[in-house]
N, CA, C and O of each residue as an XYZ file, in Angstrom:
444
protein
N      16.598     -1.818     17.404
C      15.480     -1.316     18.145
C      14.456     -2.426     18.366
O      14.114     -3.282     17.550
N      14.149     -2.304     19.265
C      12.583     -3.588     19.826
C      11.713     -3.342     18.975
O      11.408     -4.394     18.413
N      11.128     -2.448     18.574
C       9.871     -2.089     17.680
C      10.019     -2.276     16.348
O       9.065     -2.572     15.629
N      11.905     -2.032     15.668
C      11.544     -3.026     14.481
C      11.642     -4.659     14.475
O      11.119     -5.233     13.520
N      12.394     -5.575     15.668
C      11.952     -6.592     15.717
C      10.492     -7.062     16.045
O      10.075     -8.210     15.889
N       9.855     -6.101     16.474
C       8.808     -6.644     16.603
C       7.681     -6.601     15.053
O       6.909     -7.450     14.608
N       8.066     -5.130     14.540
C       7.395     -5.423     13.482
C       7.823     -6.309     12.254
O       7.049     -6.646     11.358
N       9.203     -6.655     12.330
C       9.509     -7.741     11.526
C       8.569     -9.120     11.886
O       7.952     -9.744     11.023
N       8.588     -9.507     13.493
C       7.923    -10.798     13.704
C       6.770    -10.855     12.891
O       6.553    -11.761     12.086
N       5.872     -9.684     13.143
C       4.724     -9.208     12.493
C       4.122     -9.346     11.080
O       2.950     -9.379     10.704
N       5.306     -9.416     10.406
C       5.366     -9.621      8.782
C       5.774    -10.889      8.458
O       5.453    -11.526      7.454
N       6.492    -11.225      9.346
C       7.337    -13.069      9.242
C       6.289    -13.543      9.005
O       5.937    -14.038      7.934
N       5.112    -13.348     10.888
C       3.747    -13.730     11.139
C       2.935    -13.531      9.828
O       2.102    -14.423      9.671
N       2.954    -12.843      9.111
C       1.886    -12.130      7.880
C       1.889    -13.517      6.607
O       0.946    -13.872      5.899
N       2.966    -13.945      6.648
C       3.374    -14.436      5.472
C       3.442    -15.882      5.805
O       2.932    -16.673      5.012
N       3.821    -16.171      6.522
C       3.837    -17.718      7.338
C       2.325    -18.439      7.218
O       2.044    -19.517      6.694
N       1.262    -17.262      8.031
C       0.206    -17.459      8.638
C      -1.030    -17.266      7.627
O      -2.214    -17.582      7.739
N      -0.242    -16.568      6.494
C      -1.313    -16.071      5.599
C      -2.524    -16.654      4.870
O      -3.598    -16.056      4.826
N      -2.259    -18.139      4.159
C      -3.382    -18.449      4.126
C      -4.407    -18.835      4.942
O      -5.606    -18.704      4.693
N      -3.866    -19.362      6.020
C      -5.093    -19.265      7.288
C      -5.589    -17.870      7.906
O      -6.731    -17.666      8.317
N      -5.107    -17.446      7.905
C      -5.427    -15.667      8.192
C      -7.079    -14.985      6.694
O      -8.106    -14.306      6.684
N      -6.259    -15.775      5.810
C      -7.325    -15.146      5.196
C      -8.176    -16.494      5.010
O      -9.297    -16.197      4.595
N      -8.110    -17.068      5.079
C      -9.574    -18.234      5.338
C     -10.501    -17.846      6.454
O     -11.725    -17.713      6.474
N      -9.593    -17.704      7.366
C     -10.389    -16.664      8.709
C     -11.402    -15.753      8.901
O     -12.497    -15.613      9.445
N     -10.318    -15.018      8.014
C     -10.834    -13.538      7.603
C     -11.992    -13.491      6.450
O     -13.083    -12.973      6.690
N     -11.751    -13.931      5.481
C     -12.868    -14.232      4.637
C     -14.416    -15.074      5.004
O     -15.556    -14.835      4.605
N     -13.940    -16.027      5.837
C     -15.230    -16.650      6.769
C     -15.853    -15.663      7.553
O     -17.077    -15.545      7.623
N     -14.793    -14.733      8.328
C     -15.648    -14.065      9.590
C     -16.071    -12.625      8.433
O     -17.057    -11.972      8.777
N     -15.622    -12.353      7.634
C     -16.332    -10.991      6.895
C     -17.415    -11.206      5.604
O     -18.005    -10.314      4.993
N     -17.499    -12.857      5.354
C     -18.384    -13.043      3.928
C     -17.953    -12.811      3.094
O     -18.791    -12.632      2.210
N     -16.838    -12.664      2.739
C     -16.677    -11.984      1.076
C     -14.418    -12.520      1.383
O     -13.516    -12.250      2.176
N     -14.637    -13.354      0.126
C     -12.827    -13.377     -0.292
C     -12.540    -12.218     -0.961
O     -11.335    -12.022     -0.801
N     -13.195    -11.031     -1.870
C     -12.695    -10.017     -1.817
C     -12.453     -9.587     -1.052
O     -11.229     -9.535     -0.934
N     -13.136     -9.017     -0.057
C     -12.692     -7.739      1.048
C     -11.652     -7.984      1.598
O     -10.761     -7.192      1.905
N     -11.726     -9.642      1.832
C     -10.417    -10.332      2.934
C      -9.586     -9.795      2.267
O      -8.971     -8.830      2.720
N      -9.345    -10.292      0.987
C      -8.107     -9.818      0.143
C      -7.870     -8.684      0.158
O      -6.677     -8.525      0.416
N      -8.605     -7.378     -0.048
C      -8.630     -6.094      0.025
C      -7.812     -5.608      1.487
O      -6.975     -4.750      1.769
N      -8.473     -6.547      2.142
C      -8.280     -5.967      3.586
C      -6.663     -6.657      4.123
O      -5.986     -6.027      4.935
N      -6.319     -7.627      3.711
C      -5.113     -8.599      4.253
C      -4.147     -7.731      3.324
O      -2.986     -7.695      3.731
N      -4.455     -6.922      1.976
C      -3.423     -6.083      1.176
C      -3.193     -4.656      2.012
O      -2.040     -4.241      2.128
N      -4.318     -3.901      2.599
C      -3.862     -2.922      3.474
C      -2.864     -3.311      4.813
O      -1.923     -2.714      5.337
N      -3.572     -4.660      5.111
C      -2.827     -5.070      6.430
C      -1.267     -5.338      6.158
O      -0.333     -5.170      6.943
N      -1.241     -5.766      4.926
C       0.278     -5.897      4.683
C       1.154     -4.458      4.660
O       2.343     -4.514      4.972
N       0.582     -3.239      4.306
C       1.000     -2.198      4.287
C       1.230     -1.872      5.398
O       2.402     -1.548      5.592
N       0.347     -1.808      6.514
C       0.578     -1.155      7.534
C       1.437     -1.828      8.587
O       1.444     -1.367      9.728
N       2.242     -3.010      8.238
C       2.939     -3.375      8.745
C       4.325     -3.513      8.062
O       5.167     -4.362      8.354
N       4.431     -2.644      7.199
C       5.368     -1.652      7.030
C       6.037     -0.382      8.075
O       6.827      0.414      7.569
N       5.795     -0.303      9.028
C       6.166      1.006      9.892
C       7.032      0.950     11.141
O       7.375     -0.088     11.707
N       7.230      1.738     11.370
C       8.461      2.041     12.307
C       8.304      2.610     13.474
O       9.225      2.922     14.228
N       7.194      2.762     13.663
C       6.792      3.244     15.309
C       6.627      2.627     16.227
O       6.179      1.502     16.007
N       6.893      3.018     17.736
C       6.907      2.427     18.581
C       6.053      1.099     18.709
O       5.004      1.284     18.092
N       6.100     -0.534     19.428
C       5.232     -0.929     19.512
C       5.655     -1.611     20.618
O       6.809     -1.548     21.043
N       4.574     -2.408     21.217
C       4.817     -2.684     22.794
C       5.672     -4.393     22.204
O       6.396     -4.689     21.253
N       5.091     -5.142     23.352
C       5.075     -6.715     22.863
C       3.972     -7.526     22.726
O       3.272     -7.742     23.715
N       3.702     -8.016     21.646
C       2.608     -8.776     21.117
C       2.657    -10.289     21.265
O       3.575    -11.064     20.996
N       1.411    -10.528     21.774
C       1.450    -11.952     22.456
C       1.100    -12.783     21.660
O       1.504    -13.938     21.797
N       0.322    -12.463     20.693
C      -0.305    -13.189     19.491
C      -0.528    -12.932     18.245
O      -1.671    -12.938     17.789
N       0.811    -12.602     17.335
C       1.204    -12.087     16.507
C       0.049    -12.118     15.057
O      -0.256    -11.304     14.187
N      -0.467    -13.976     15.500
C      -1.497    -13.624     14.110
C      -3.019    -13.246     14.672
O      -3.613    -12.873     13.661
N      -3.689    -13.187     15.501
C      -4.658    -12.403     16.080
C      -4.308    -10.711     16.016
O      -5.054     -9.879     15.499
N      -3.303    -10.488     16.516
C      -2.908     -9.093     16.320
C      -3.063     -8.503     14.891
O      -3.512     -7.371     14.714
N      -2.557     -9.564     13.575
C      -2.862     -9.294     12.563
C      -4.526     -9.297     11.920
O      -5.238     -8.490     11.320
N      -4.646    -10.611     12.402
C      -5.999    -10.682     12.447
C      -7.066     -9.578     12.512
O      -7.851     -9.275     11.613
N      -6.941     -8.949     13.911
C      -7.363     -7.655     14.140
C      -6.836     -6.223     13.189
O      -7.764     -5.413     13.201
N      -6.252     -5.964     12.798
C      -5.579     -5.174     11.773
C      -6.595     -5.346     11.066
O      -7.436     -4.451     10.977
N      -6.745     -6.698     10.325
C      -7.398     -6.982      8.969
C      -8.675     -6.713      9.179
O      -9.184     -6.140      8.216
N      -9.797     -7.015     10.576
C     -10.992     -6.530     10.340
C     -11.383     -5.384     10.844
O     -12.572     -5.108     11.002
N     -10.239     -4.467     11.200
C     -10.373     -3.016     11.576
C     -10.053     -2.424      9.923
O     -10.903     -1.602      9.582
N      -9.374     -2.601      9.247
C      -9.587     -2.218      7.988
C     -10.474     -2.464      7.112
O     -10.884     -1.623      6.312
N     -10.904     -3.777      7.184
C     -12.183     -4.281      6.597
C     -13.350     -3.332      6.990
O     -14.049     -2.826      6.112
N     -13.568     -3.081      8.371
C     -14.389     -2.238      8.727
C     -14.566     -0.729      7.920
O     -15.512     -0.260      7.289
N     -13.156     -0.179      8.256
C     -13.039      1.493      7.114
C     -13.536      1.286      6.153
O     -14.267      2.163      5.692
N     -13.317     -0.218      5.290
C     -13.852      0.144      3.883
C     -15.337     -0.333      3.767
O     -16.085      0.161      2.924
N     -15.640     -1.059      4.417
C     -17.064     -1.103      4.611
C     -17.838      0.089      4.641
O     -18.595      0.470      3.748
N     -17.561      0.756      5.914
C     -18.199      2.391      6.404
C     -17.581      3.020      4.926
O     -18.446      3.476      4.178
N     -16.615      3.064      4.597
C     -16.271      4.065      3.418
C     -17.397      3.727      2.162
O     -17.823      4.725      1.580
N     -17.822      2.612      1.781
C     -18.646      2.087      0.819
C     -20.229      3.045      1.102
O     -20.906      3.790      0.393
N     -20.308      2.659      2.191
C     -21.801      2.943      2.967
C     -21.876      4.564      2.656
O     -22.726      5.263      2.105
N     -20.524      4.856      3.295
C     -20.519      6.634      2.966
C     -20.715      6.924      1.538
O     -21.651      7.686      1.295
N     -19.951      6.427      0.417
C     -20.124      6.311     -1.015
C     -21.334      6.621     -1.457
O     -21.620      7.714     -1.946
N     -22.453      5.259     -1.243
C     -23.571      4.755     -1.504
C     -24.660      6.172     -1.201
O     -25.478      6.638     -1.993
N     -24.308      6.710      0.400
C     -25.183      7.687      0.874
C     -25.105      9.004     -0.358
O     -26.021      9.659     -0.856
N     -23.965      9.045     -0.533
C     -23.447     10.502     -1.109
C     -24.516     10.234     -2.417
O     -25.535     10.876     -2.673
N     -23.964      9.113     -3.130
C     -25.322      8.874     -4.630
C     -26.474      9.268     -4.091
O     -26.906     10.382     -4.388
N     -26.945      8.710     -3.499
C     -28.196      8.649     -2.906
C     -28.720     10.406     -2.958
O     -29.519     10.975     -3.701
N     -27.933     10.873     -1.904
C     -28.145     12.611     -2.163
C     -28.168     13.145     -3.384
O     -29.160     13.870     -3.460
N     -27.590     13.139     -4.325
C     -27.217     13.108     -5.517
C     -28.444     12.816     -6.366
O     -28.897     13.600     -7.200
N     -29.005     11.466     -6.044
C     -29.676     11.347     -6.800
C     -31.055     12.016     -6.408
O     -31.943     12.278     -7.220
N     -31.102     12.236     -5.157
C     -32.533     12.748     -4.948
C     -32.464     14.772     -5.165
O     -33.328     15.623     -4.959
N     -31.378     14.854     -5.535
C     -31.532     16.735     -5.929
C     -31.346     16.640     -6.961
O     -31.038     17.706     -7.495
N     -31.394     15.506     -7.811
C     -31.859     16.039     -9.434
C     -32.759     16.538     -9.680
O     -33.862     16.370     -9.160
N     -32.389     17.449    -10.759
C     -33.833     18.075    -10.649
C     -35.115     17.348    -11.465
O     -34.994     16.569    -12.411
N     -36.382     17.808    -10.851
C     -37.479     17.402    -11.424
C     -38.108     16.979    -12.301
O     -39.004     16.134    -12.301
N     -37.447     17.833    -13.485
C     -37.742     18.042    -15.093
C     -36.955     16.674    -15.060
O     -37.588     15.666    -14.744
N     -35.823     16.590    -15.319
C     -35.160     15.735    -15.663
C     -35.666     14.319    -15.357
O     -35.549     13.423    -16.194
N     -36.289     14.096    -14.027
C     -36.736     12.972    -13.517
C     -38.024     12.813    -14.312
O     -38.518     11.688    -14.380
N     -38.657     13.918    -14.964
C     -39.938     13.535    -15.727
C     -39.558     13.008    -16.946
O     -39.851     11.855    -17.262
N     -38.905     13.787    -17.688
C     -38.014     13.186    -18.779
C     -37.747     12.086    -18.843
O     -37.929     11.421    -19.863
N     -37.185     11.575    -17.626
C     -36.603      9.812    -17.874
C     -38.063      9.361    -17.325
O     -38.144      8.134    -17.383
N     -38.783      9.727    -17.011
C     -40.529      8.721    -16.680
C     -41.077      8.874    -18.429
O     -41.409      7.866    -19.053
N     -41.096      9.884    -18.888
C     -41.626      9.927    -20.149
C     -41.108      9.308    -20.959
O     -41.801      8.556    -21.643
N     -39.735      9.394    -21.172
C     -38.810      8.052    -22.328
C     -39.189      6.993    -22.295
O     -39.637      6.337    -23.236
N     -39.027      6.603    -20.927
C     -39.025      5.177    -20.653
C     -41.007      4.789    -20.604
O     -41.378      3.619    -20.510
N     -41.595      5.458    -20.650
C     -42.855      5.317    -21.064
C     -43.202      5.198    -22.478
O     -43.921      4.280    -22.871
N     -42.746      6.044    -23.219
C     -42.574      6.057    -25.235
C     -41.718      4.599    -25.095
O     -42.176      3.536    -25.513
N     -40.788      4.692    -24.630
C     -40.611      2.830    -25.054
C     -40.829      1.637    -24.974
O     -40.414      0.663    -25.602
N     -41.675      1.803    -23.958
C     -42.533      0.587    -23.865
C     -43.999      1.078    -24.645
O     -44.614      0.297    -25.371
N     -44.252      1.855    -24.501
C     -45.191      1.833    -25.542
C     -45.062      1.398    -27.550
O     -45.782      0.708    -28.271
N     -43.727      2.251    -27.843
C     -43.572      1.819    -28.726
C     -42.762     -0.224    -29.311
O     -42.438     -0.698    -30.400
N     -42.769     -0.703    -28.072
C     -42.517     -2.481    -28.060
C     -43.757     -2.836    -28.565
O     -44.662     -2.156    -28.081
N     -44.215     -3.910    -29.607
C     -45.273     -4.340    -29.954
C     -45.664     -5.418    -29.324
O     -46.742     -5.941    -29.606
């Protein structure tokens, strides 16, 4: 089938190209984690078997993979962060006085 040669090229491309891919990738996103994070999903998803056209530029194509995933987990973080955030602001009241009052007895009691 065309679509698994093509996704084979795709992975040849993955592995050939890889440390420049993620020098790339890590430059254009700031962070050698995420790259890494993100070049480990990209390796997954080029695992698959569905149709694909013909790709002209096998490591840009990957390329793109990697900061469209980079992206999900970015927004997924952000979503994370928000959810605490809610979380933290419907605690209840008492409780929030409680931790103002502790943390007041202990600095008071520091000599």
């Amino acid at each position: 089938m065309m679509s698994d040669t093509v996704w084979a090229l795709l992975r040849r491309t993955f592995f050939v190209r890889y440390d420049e891919i993620r020098i790339r990738l890590a430059r254009s996103l700031g962070s050698k984690e995420l790259a890494d994070d993100a070049l480990h999903d990209t390796y997954l998803r080029l695992h698959r078997s569905d149709a694909i056209g013909v790709i002209q530029q096998p490591e840009s194509y990957i390329f793109r993979i990697a900061l469209n995933v980079a992206t999900d987990k970015r927004r997924e973080e952000r979503r994370r962060a928000s959810q605490a955030e809610v979380l933290a602001s419907i605690r209840p009241q008492d409780e929030a006085l409680d931790l103002s009052r502790e943390l007041e007895a202990r600095s008071e009691s520091r000599p």
